[in-house]
C-alpha positions as a Markdown table, in Angstrom:
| # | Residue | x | y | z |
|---|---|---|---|---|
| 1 | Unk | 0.0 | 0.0 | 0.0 |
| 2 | Unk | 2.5 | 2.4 | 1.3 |
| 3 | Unk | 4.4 | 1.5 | -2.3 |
| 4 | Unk | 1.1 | 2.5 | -4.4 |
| 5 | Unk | 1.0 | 5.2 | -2.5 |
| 6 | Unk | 4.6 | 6.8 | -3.2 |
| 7 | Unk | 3.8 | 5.6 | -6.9 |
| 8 | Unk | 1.2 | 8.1 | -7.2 |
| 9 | Unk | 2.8 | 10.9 | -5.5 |
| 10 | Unk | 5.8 | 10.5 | -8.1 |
| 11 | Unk | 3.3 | 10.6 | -10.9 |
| 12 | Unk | 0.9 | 13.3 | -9.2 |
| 13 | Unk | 4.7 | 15.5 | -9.1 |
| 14 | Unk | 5.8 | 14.4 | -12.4 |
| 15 | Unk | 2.5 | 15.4 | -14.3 |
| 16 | Unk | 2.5 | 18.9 | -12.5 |
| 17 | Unk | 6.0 | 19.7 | -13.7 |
| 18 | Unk | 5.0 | 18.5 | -17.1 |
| 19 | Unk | 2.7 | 20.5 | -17.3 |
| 20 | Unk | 4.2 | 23.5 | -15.9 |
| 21 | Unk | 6.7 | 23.3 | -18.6 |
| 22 | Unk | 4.2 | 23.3 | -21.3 |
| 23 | Unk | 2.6 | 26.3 | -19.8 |
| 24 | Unk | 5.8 | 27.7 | -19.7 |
| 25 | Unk | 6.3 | 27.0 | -23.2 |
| 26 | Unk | 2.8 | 28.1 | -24.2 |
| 27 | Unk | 3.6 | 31.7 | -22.4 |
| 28 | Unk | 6.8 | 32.0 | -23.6 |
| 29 | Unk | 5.3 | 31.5 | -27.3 |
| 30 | Unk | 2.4 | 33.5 | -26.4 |
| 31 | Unk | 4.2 | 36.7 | -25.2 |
| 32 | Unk | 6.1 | 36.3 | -28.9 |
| 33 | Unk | 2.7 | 36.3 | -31.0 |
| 34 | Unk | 1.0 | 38.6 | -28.8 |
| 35 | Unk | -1.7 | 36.8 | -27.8 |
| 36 | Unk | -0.3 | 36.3 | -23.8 |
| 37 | Unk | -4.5 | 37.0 | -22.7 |
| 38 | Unk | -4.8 | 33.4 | -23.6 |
| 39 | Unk | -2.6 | 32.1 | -21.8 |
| 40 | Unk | -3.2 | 34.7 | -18.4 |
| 41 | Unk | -3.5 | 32.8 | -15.3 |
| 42 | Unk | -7.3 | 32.2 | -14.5 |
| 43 | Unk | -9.1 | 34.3 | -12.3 |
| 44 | Unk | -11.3 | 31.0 | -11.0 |
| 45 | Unk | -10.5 | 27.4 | -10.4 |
| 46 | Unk | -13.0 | 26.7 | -12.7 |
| 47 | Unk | -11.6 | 25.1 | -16.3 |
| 48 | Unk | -13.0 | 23.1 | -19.1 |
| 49 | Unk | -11.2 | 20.7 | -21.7 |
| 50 | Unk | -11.8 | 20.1 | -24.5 |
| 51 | Unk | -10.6 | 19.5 | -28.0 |
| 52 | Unk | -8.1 | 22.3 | -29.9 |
| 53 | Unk | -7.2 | 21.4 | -33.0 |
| 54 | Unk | -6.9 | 17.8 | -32.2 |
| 55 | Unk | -5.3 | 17.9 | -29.1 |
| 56 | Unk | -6.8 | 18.4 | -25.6 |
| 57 | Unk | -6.9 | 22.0 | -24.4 |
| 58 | Unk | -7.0 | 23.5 | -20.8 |
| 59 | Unk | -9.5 | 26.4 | -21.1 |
| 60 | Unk | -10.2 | 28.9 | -17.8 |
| 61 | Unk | -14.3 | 28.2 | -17.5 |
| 62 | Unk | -15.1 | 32.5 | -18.2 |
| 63 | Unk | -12.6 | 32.4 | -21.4 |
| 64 | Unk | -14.4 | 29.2 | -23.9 |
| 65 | Unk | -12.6 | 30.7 | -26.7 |
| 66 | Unk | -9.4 | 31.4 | -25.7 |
| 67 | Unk | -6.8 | 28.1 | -24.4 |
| 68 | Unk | -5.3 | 28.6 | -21.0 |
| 69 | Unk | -2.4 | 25.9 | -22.9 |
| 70 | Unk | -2.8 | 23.1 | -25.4 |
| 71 | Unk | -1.2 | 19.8 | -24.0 |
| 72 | Unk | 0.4 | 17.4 | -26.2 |
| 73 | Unk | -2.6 | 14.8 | -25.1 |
| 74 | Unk | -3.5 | 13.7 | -28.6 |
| 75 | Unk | -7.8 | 13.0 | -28.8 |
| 76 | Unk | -7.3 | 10.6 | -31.5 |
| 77 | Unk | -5.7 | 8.4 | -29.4 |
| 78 | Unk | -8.5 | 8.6 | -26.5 |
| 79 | Unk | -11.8 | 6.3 | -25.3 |
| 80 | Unk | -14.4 | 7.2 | -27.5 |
| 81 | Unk | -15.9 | 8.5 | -23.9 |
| 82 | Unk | -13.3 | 10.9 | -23.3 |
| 83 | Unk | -13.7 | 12.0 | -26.8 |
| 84 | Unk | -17.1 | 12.9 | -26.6 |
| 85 | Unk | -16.5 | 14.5 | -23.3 |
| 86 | Unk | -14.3 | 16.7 | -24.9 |
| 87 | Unk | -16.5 | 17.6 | -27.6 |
| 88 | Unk | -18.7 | 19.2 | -25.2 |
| 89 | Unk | -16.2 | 20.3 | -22.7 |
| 90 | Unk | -15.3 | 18.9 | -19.0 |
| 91 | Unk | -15.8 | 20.8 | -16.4 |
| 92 | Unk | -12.9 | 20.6 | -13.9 |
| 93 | Unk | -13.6 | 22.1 | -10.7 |
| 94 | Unk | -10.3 | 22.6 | -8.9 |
| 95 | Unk | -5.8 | 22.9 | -10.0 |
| 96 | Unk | -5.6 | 19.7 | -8.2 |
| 97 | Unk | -8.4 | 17.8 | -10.3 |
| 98 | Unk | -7.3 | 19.6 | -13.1 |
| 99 | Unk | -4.1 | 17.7 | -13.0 |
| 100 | Unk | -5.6 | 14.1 | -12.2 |
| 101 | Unk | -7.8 | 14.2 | -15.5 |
| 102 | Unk | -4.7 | 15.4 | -17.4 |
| 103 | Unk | -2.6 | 12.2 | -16.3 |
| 104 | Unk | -5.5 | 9.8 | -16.9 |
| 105 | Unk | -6.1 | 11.3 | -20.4 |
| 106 | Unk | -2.0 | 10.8 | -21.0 |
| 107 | Unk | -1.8 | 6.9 | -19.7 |
């Protein structure tokens, strides 16, 4: 138990700093195209994903046109679930949630 447990903190840690990096990335690119509002830090916990441009999207809940970041999460290669989940948007209601669905989409 205490193994499974250290398991998932290591992946909980490892998906965060992922996806900080992307985010990262995303600003950086952002602030070079002029379009940094899109990738602002959300005034709410609230955020939806769904599918941008083929790949899964992080959008802040008050901003549906606009991505927060693009992940590298491919929805081709998803549950046909997930994918029409994403077609209608999932409503994630907290950071920490945020980053649970992200690592279940990815495995």
């Amino acid at each position: 138990m205490k193994l499974k447990m250290l398991t998932l903190g290591i992946l909980a840690v490892a998906a965060v700093l992922m996806t900080t990096a992307a985010v990262a990335t995303q600003t950086k690119n952002a602030l070079e195209e002029g379009t940094a509002a899109c990738f602002a830090e959300p005034e709410t916990s609230s955020y939806v994903l769904r599918d941008y441009e083929g790949y899964v999207a992080v959008f802040v809940e008050n901003n549906p046109d606009c991505p927060m970041t693009v992940t590298d999460i491919q929805v081709s290669t998803l549950r046909e679930l997930d994918k029409r989940l994403l077609q209608t948007g999932m409503k994630i209601s907290s950071h920490e949630r945020l980053m649970m669905t992200l690592e279940d989409l990815s495995s």
